[in-house]
matplotlib code that plots the C-alpha trace (Angstrom):
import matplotlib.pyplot as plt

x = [10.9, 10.4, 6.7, 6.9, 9.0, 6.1, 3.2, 5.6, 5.8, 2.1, 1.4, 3.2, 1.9, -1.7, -1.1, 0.2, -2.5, -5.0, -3.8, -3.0, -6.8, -7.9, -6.4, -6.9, -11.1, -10.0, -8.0, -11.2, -14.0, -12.4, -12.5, -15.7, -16.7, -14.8, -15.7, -13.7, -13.1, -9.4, -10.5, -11.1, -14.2, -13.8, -12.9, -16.4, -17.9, -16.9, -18.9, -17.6, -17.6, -19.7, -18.2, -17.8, -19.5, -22.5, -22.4, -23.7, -21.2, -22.0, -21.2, -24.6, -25.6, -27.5, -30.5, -31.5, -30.8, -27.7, -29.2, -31.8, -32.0, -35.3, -36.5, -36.1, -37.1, -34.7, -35.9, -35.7, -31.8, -31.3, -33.4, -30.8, -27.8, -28.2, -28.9, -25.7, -23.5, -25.8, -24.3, -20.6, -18.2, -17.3, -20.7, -22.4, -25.0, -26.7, -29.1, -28.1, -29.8, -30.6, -34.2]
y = [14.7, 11.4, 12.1, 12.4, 9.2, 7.3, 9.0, 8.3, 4.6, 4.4, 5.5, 3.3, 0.3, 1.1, 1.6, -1.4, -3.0, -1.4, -2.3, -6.0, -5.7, -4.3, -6.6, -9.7, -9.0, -8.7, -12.0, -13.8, -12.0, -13.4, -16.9, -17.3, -16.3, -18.7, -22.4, -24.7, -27.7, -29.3, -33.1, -34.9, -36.0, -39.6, -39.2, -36.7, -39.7, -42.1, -42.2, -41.3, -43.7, -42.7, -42.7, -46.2, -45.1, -44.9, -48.4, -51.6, -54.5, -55.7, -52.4, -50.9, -47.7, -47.1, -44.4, -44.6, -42.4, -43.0, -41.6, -41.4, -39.9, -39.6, -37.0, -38.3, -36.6, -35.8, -38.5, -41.0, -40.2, -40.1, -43.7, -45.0, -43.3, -45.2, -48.2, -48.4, -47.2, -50.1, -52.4, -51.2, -53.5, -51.0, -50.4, -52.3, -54.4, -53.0, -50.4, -46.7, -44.0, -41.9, -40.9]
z = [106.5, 107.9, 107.7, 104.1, 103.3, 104.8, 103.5, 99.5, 101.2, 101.9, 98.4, 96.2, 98.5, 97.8, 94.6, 93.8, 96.5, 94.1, 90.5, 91.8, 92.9, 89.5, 87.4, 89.5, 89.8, 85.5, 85.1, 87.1, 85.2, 82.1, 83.5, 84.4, 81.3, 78.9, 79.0, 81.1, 79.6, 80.5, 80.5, 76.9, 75.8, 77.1, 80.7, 80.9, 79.5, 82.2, 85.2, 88.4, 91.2, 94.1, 97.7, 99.5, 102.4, 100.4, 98.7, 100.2, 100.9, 97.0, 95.7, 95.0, 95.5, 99.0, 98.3, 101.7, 104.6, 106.4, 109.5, 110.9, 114.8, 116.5, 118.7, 122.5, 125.7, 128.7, 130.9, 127.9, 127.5, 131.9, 131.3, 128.8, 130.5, 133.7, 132.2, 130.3, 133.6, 135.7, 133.1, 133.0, 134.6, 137.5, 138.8, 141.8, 141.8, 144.8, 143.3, 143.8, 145.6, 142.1, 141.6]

ax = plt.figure().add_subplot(projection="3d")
ax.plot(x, y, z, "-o")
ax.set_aspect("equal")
plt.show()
């Protein structure tokens, strides 16, 4: 008996699982199809302001790349590495025994 109630239970879940589905996939077909328009005609006409980040400090528009990495090998970046921890404040001046 108790079997039954959930197998009823199951049913009218996925049921209404499956008509929620149905007429959801409907409402959104029927959107995409009609035009969207919810602004006026004036504020489509105004010009959007770009990002700061990619202004200058005058407030023109930067059209170059913001950055720009280049390729570096392994012995480059130990190079650099050391160099900054030679220069931090807690490091000694006598040189170290790294290769």
């Amino acid at each position: 008996m108790v079997q039954l109630l959930y197998i009823l239970a199951f049913t009218v879940l996925t049921t209404l699982v499956i008509s929620n589905l149905i007429r959801n996939l409907l409402m959104f077909g029927r959107e995409a199809q009609r035009p969207y328009s919810r602004t006026s005609p004036r504020a489509s006409q105004r010009r959007k302001a770009p990002h700061p980040e990619l202004m200058d400090d005058h407030g023109n528009v930067i059209d170059e790349p913001l950055l720009v990495m280049r390729s570096m090998t392994v012995d480059d970046a130990r190079e650099q590495l050391d160099a900054l921890y030679d220069q931090s404040p807690g490091s000694d001046d006598a040189p170290s025994g790294r290769s």
